[in-house]
C-alpha positions in Angstrom: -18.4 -31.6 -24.3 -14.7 -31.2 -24.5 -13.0 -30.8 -21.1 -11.7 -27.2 -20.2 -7.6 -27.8 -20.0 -7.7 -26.6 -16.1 -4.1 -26.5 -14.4 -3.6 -27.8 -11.6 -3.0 -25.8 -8.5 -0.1 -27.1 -6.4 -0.6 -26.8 -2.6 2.0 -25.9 -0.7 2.9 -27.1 2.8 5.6 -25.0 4.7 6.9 -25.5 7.8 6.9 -21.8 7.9 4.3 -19.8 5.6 6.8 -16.2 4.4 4.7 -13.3 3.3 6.8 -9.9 2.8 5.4 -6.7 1.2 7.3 -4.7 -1.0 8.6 -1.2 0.2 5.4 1.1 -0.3 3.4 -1.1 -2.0 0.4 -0.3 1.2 1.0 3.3 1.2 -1.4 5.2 0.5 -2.6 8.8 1.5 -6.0 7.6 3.8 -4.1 4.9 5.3 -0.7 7.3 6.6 -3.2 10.0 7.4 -5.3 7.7 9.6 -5.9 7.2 13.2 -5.3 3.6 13.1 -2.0 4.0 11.3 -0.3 6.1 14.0 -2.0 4.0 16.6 -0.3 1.0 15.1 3.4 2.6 14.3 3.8 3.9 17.6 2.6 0.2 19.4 5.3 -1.1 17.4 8.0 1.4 17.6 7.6 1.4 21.5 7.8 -2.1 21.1 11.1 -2.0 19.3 12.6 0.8 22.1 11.7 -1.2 24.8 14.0 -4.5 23.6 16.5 -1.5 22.3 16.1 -2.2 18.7 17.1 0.7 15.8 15.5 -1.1 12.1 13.4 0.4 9.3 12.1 -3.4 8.9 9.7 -5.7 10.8 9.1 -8.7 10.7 6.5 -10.7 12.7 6.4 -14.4 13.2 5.2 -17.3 15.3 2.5 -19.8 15.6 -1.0 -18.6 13.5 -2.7 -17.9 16.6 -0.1 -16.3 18.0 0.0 -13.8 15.4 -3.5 -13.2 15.0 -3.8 -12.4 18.8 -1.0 -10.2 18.7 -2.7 -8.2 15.3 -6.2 -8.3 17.7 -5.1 -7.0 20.1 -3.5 -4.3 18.2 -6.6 -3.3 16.5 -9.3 -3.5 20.1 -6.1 -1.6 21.9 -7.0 1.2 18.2 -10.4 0.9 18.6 -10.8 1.5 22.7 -8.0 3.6 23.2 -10.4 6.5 23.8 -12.9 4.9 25.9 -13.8 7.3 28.9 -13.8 5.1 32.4 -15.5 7.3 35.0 -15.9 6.4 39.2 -18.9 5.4 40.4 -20.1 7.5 42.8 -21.7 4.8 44.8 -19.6 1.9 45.3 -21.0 0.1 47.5 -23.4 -1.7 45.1 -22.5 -3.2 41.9 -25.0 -3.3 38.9 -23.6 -5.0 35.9 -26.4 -3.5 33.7 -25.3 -0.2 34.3 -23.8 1.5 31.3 -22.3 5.1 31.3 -23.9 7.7 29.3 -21.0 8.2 27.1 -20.0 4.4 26.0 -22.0 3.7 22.6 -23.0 0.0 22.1 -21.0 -1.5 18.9 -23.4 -3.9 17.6 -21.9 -7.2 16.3 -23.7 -7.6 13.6 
């Protein structure tokens, strides 16, 4: 069997890993019309007001963990930004397995 002429993948090792999109090239009608999309502009335009900074670009860096932290807690800050908290009527006694009526259980599966 002849050998299939496979080229070899060179792997690169960065100090710093650069990934930049293109203008547009994510836009698409569901994702500008979605929740999560306004959800996410507004956590980071508030975030550019507060350190007074004016730019149409953004650019995101630090340490992988960092980053991914930072982009979780963007998305569970999406995803529970409606969650109801209602007072107890008795406080006096705490019951961790009590669950209010209107929280649904997200299974992790």
């Amino acid at each position: 069997m002849p050998k299939k002429n496979k080229k070899r993948v060179e792997i690169k090792y960065p100090e710093i890993a650069v990934f930049a999109l293109y203008k547009g090239s994510q836009m698409n009608e569901h994702i500008i019309n979605s929740e999560s999309y306004s959800h996410v502009l507004r956590f980071i335009e508030n975030t550019m007001r507060m350190n007074n900074v004016v730019s149409d670009k953004v650019g995101i860096s630090g340490y992988k963990e960092d980053v991914v932290a930072y982009i979780a807690m963007m998305v569970n800050l999406c995803m529970y930004k409606d969650m109801e908290i209602e007072l107890l009527g008795d406080t006096s006694e705490y019951d961790p397995d009590y669950l209010p009526k209107n929280i649904r259980i997200r299974s992790k599966f």
